[in-house]
C-alpha positions in Angstrom: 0.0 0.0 0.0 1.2 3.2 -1.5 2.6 5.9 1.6 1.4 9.5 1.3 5.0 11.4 0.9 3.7 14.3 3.0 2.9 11.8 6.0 5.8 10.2 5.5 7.8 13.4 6.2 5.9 14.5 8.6 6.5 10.6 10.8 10.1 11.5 9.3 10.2 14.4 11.6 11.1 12.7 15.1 14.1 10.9 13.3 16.3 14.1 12.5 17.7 15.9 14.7 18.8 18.5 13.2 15.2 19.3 12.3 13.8 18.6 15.6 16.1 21.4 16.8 15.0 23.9 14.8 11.5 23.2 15.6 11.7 23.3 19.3 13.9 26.3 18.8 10.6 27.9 16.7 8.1 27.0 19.4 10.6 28.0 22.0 10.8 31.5 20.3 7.3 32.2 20.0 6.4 31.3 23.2 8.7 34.1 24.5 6.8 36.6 22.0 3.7 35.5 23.3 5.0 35.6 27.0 6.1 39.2 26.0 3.1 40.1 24.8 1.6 40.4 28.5 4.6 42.8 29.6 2.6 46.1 29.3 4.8 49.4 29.6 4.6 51.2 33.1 2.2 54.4 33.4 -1.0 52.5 31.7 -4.5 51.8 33.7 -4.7 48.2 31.7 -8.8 48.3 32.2 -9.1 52.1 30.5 -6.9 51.1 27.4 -9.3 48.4 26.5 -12.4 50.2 26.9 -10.5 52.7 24.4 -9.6 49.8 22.1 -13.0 48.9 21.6 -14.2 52.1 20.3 -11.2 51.6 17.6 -12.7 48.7 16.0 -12.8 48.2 12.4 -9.7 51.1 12.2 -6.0 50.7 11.2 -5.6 50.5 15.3 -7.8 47.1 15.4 -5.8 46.1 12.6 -2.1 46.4 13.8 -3.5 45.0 17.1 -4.4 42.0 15.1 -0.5 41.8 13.8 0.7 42.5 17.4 -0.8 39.4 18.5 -2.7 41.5 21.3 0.0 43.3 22.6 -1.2 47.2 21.4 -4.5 46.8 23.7 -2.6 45.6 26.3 0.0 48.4 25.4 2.8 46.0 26.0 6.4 45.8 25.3 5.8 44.6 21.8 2.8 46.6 20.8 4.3 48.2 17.7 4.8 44.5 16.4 7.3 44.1 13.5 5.7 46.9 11.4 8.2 49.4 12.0 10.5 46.4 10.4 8.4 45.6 7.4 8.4 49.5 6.8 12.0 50.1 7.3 12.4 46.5 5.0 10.2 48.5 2.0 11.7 51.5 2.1 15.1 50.4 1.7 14.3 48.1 -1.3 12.3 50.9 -2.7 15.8 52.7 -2.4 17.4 50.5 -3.4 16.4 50.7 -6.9 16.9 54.4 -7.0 19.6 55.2 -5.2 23.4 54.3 -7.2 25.0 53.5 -3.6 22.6 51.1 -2.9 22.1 49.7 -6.2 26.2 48.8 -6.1 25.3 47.1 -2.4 22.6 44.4 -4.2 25.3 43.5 -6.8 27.9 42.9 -4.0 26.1 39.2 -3.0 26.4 38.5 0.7 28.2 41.2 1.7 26.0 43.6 0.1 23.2 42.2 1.8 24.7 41.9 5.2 25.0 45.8 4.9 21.8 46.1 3.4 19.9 44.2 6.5 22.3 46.8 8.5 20.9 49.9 7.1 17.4 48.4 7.9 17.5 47.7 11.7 19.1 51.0 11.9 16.2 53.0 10.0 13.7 50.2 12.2 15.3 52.3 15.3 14.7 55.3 13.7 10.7 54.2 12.6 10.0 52.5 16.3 11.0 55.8 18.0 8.8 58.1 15.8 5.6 55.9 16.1 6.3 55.2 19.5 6.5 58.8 20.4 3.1 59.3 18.6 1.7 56.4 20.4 2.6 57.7 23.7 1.8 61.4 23.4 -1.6 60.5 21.7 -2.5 58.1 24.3 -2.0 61.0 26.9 -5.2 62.5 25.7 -7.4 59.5 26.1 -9.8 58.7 28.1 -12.1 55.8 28.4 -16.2 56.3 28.4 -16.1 56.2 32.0 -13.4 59.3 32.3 -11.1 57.4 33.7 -7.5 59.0 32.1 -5.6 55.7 30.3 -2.1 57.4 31.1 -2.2 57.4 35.3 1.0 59.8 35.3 0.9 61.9 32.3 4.1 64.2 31.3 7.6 63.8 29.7 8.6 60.9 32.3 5.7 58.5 31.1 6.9 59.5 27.5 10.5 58.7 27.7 9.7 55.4 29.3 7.0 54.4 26.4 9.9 55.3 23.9 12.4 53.2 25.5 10.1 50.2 26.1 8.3 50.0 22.6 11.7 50.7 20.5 13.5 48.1 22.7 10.4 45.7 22.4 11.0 46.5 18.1 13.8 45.9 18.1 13.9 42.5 20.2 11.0 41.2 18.8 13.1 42.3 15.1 15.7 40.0 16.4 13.8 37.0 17.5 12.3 36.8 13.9 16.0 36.9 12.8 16.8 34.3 15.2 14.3 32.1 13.6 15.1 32.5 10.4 18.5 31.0 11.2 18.0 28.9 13.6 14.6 27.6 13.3 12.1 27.2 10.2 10.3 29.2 8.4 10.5 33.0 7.9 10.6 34.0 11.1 8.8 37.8 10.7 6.1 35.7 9.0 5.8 33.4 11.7 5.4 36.0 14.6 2.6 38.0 12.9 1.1 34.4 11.9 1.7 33.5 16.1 0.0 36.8 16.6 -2.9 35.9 14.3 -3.4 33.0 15.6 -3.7 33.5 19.1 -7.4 34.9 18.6 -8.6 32.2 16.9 -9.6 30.1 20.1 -11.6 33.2 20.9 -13.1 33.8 17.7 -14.3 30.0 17.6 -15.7 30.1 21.2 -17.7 33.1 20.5 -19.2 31.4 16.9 -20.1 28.7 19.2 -21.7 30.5 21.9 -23.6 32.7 19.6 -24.8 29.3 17.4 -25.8 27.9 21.3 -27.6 30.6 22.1 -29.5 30.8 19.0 -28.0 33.7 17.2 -26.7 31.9 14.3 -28.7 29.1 12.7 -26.9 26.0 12.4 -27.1 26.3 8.3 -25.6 29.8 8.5 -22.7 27.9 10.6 -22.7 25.0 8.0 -22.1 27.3 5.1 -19.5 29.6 6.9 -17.4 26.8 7.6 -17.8 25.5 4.1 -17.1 29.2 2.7 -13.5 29.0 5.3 -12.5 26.0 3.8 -12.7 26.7 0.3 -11.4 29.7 0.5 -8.3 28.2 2.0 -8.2 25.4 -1.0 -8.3 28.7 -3.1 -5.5 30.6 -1.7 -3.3 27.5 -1.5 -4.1 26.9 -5.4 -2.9 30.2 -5.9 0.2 30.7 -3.8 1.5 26.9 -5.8 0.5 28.1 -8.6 3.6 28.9 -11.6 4.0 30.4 -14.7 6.4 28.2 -16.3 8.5 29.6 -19.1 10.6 27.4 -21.1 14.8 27.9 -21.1 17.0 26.2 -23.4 21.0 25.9 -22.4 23.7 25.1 -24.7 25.9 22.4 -22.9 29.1 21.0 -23.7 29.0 17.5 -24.6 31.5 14.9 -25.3 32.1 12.5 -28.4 30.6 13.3 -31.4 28.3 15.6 -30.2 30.2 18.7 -29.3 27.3 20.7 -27.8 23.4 19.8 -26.8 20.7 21.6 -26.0 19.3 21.3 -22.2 15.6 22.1 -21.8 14.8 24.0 -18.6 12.4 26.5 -16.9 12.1 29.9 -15.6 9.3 29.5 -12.8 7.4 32.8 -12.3 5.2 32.1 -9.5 1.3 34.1 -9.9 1.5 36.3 -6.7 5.0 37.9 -6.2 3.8 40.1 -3.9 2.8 38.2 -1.0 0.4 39.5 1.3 2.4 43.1 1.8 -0.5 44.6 -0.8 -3.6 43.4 1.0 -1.4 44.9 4.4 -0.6 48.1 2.8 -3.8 48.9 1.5 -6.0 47.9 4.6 -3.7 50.4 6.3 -4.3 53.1 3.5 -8.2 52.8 3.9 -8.8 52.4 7.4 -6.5 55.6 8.2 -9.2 58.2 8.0 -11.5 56.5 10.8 -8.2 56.2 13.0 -7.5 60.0 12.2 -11.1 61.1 13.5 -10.9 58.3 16.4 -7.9 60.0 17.8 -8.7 63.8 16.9 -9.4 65.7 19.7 -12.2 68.4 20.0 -15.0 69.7 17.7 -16.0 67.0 15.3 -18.0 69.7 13.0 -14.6 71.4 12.4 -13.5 68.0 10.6 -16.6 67.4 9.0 -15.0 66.1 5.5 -12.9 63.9 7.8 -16.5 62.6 9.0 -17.8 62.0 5.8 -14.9 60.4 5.0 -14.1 58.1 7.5 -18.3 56.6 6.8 -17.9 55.8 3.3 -14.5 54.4 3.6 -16.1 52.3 6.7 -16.1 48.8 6.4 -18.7 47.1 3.5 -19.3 50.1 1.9 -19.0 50.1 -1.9 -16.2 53.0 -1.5 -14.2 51.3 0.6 -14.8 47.7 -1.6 -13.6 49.5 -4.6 -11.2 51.5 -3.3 -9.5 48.8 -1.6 -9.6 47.0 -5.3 -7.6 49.6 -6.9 -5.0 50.2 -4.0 -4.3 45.8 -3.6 -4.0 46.0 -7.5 -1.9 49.1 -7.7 0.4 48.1 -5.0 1.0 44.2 -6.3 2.5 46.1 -9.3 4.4 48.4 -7.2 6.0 45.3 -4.9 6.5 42.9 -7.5 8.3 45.9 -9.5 10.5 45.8 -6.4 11.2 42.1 -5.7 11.6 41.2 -9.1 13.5 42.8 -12.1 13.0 41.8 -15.7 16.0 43.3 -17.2 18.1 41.4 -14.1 17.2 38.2 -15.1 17.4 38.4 -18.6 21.2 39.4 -17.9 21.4 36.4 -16.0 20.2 33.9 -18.6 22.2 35.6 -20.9 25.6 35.5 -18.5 24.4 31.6 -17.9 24.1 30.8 -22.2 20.3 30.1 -21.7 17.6 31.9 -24.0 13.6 31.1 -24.6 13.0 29.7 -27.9 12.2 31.9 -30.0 13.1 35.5 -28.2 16.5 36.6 -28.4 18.7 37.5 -25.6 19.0 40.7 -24.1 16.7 43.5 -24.1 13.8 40.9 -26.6 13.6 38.5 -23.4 13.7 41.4 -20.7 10.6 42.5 -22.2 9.2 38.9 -23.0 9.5 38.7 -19.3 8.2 41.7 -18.4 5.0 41.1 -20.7 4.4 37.6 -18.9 4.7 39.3 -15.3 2.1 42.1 -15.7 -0.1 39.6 -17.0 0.4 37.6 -14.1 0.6 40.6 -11.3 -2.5 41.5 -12.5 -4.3 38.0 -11.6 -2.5 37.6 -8.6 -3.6 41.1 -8.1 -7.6 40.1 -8.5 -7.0 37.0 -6.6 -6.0 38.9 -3.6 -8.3 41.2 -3.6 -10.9 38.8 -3.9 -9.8 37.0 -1.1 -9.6 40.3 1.1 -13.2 41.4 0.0 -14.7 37.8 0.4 -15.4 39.2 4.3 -17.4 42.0 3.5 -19.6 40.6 0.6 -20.5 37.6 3.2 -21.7 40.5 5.4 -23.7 42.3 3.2 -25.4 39.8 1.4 -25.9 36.9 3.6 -25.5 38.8 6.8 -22.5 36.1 7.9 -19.8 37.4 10.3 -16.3 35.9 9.3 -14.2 36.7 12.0 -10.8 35.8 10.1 -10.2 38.8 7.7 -9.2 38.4 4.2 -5.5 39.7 5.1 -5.5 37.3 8.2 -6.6 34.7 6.3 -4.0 34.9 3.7 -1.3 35.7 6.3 -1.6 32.5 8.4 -2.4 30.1 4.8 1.0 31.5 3.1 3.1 30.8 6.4 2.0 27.6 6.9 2.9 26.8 2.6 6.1 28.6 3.2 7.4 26.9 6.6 5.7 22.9 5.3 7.9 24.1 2.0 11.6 24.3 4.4 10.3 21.1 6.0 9.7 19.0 3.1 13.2 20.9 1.7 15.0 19.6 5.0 14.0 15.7 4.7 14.8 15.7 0.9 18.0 17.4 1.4 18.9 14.4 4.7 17.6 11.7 2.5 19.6 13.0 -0.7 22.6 13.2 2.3 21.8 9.2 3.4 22.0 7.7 -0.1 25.2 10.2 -1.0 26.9 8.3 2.3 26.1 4.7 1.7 26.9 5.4 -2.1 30.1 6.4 -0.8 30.5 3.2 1.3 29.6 1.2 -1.6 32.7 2.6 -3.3 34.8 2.5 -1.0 34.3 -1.3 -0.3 34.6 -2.1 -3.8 37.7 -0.2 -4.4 38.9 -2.2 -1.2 39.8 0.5 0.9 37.1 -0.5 3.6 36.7 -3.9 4.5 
């Protein structure tokens, strides 16, 4: 009887150690963020900041508290997450393809990216302090709807501590994900906002099933909203697998009578280049009116447009379904223009002696290449926001509450592909190791050396 392979790996696990390691090294790391998560930062009435974070739901506020795990209504250590990282991480690659000193950096290989990653923990610093200054002084001003002041100590003292705790909490939490990513499996930024996700879910589930007990939601309506879950994550796992294939031809040096051959290959372009960042970056975008008005302090009626704003860019109205459209779309091209370069890897196949039938090398297959990527961008583009709209159109039109968001959703279903993917790479690579050792041995016997 026939073994699945993926069950096989997985009962392949407890045999490795070197794989066992890195797991227990992954869980070991994410419970510290968790654990850290609960740290709040002195000066903060803990029962007044979550009667303020309630008001903020459905904002950019609710949104990063997802990422955080938590840790922004608690006001913890780690409550500016690993955006101020992400950001930083952006920025410089969006430099990096302007600016001629950092454009020589890429080209230097290692090296070039070891200062690279330098210049973005030092611009994270420089992120973590703004926002966390912004936090703190705007959180000075709050109140929750009983009066009671959030801040117990207000003044320069309780700022300079918030400062200090939220950049140092950054900047650990920065290097924990680093520490994973070497270490342990998966990408380890990835894996703490997916650990942060996550951590609701219990909570989400045992608030479906108290609402179906008490007889809020009809069992059908529960039937076909865990049906709706379920293909949706079949549909986004399609998607992330799914390749553009584009055939390569290499001229190899044969022996004999043959003096060269012709090696068939492929370039795989894989349908969403971008990731989840677009989905991130414009949910942020939309929602940051609402959190503008939520936060502004005094007379409403002198921010009126801000108002007006803020209510048709709300949640599941057709402003905000559309607009969010055209900003996921717009920024897929934007970061797949980033992380991927046409003209790049054209030069490569040409420095390699590969070419696509029919195209000629150069400047002919940079723009072969570039053709075949916008077509693909653009699907990936409509894929994701599909999946990031799917929550609202449940809402409006079969009055469902899906309490993982689109961006969640996709978040937590790419991280799982991408850290199964470095399992899976890590048994092939120790089986390819065990038949390269006993092949050896064979050899070795043969050749009477080893008896």
């Amino acid at each position: 009887m026939a073994q699945n392979p993926s069950l096989s790996s997985l009962a392949g696990i407890g045999r490795l150690t070197e794989l066992r390691q890195r797991l227990f090294f992954t869980l070991g790391a994410l419970l510290v963020f968790r654990f850290g998560v609960f740290i709040a930062v002195p000066g903060v009435d803990p029962e007044a900041m979550l009667l303020v974070m309630e008001s903020q739901r459905g904002t950019v506020v609710d949104m990063l508290n997802m990422f955080s795990g938590g840790a922004l209504e608690r006001f913890s250590l780690f409550a500016l997450g690993v955006m101020p990282y992400i950001t930083a991480s952006i920025v410089i690659q969006l430099a990096a393809t302007s600016v001629p000193a950092l454009q020589a950096l890429r080209k230097e290989g290692e090296s070039g990216r070891r200062k690279m990653n330098q210049y973005t923990r030092y611009f994270t610093v420089v992120l973590a302090m703004v926002q966390a200054f912004g936090a703190a002084t705007m959180l000075q001003a709050q109140t929750s709807g009983a009066g009671i002041p959030v801040v117990v100590n207000p003044g320069w003292g309780f700022v300079l501590t918030a400062v200090i705790s939220l950049t140092a909490g950054t900047m650990f939490v920065m290097w924990l994900g680093e520490q994973i990513t070497e270490r342990g499996l998966g990408n380890g930024i990835s894996l703490i906002i997916f650990a942060g996700i996550v951590a609701s879910l219990p909570g989400a589930i045992a608030s479906t099933l108290a609402a179906a007990g008490q007889g809020n939601i009809e069992p059908l309506v529960l039937i076909i909203l865990a049906i709706v879950i379920f293909g949706t994550v079949a549909f986004v796992v399609f998607m992330e697998r799914a390749q553009r294939r584009i055939s390569v031809n290499y001229a190899k040096r044969g022996g004999g009578r043959m003096a060269y051959q012709n090696v068939s290959s492929h370039l795989p372009l894989k349908i969403n280049m971008a990731g989840v960042i677009p989905a991130i970056f414009a949910s942020s975008f939309i929602l940051f009116p609402a959190t503008l008005l939520q936060f502004w302090g005094g007379d409403q009626s002198q921010v009126s447009w801000l108002t007006r704003a803020s209510a048709m860019l709300s949640p599941g109205q057709p402003l905000y379904m559309i607009t969010e459209a055209v900003l996921i779309v717009g920024f897929a091209f934007f970061y797949t223009a980033l992380v991927f370069d046409s003209k790049e890897t054209a030069d490569n196949l040409k420095k390699s002696g590969a070419l696509i039938p029919g195209i000629r090398p150069g400047r002919a297959t940079a723009d072969y290449i570039d053709g075949v990527m916008t077509r693909l961008t653009m699907i990936g583009g409509l894929y994701l926001t599909a999946v990031c709209l799917l929550p609202h159109i449940l809402q409006n039109s079969l009055n469902l509450t899906f309490f993982f968001g689109g961006t969640s959703l996709l978040i937590v279903v790419v991280v799982v592909i991408d850290t199964m993917a470095q399992v899976q790479t890590h048994l092939v690579s120790h089986q390819y190791d065990s038949l390269l050792k006993k092949a050896n041995l064979k050899g070795l016997t043969r050749s009477g050396v080893m008896k």
